[in-house]
N, C-alpha and C positions, 0 to 999 in steps of 0.2 A: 399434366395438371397445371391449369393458369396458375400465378400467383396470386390473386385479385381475389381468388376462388378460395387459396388458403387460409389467409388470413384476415377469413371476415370479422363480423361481429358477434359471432353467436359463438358459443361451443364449437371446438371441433379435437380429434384424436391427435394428440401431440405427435404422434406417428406420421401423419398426414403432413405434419409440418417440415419436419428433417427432412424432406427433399427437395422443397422448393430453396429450405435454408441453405442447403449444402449445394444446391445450383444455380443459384443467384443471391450469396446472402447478402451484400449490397442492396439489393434492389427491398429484398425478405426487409431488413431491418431500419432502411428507409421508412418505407411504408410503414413502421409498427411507429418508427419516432416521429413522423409526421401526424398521426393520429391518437398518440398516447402522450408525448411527451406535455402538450398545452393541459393538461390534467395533473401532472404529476407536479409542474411547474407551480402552479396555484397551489398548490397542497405547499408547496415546501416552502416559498414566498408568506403565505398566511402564516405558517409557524415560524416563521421569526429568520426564513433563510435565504439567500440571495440566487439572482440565476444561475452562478457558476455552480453553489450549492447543487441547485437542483437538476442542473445539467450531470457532476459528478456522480447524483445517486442514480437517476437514469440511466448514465453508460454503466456502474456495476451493477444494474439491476437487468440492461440488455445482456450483460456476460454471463450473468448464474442462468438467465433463460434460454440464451446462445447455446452454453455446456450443456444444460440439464435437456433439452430438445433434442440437439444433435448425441449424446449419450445417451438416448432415450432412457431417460430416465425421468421424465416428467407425465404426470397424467394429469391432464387438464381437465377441471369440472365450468372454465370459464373461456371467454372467450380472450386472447391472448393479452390484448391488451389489457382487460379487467386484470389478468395474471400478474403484468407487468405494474402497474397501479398497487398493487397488493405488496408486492417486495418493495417499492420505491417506499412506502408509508413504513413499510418496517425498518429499511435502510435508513429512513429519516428518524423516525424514533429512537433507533441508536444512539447515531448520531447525536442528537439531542441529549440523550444521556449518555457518552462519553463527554460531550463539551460543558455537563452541567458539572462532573466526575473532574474533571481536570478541563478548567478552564484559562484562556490562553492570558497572559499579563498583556495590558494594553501598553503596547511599546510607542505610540505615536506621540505620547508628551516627551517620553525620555528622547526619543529622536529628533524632535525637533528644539530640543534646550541645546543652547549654544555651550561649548567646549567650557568657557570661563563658569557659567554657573556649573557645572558638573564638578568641577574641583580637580585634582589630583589623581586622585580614586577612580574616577570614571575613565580618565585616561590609562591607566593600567590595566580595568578591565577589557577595555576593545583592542588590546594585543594581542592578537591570535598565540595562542601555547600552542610553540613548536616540534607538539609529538613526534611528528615524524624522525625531529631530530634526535629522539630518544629512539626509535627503532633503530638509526641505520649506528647506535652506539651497541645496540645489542649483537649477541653472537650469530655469525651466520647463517647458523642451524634453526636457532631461534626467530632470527628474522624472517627468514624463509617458510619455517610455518605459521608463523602468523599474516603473512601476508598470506600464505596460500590458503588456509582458513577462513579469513576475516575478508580479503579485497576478490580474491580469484572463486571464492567459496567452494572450495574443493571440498570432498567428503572425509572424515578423518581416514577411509579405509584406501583413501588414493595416497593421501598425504603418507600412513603407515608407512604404506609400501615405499613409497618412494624416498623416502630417509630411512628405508630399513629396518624399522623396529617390529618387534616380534609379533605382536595386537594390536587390536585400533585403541586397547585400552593404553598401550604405552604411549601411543602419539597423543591420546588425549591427556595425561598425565604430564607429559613434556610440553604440550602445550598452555594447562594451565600454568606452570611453571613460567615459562618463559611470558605470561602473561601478566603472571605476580610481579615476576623483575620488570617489564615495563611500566607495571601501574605503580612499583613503589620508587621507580626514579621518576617519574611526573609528580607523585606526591610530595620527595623531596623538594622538588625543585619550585615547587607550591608557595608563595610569602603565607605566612602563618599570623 
């Protein structure tokens, strides 16, 4: 089956497409962004978004089509790219309300005010708090799962195991613990 031939313009059985995807998906997903993407791009530029913006919701809107294609798990009533258009405007709608929900402080006046207008205050704030130095005061046992939890993201029922306790519920119980005693020597050490 050509590629040229899969992924026309019109409808076609999502079925039809997992093959060419899964034996050229370079070539497969090329072609979908060389013809989809100047559409999705306008769309997200007009609503108030930049091109990295709308490069970002493109490639998570190539990925949920990617999975959902190759898992056949999609049934297309359009033709792919119209598909791909469809998730970007909803990826962007999000978007838009998450950033209307929690929007970001504009940091660009505080950055560029020089140290003397800032005062005192400001210089205490940009000192990085030296957490870590609070882990490596913690117990062994406790540092070791919280690192293997938190950095290495083991699963509690590996961690279980491998410190020995009876359930995953105890390693989770020992883990909040020794989480509490970190978070209340940062707090100490907190100016008030």
């Amino acid at each position: 089956m050509n590629l040229p031939e899969v992924l026309p313009d019109a409808p076609v059985v999502a079925t039809g497409l997992r093959e060419p995807l899964l034996a050229d998906r370079t070539r497969a997903l090329t072609r979908l962004y060389q013809h989809t993407f100047p559409a999705v791009r306008r769309h997200v530029l007009r609503r108030g978004g930049t091109d990295q913006d709308a490069q970002d919701v493109f490639h998570d809107a190539l990925v949920v089509f990617y999975e959902k294609v190759v898992g056949e798990a999609l049934d297309l009533t359009a033709a792919p790219g119209t598909y791909l258009v469809a998730v970007c405007r909803n990826l962007w709608l999000r978007e838009l309300d998450r950033r209307a929900r929690h929007p970001r402080a504009d940091l660009t006046a505080a950055q560029h005010r020089p140290a003397e207008e800032a005062g005192p205050a400001a210089e205490e704030a940009t000192e990085p708090l030296p957490v870590l130095a609070y882990v490596e005061q913690l117990s062994e046992k406790c540092r070791s799962i919280l690192l293997a939890f938190y950095y290495f993201r083991q699963p509690l029922a590996q961690i279980a195991a491998a410190h020995e306790y009876g359930s995953v519920r105890s390693a989770t119980v020992q883990k909040f613990k020794c989480l509490e005693r970190l978070r209340n020597a940062v707090r100490a050490a907190l100016p008030r």
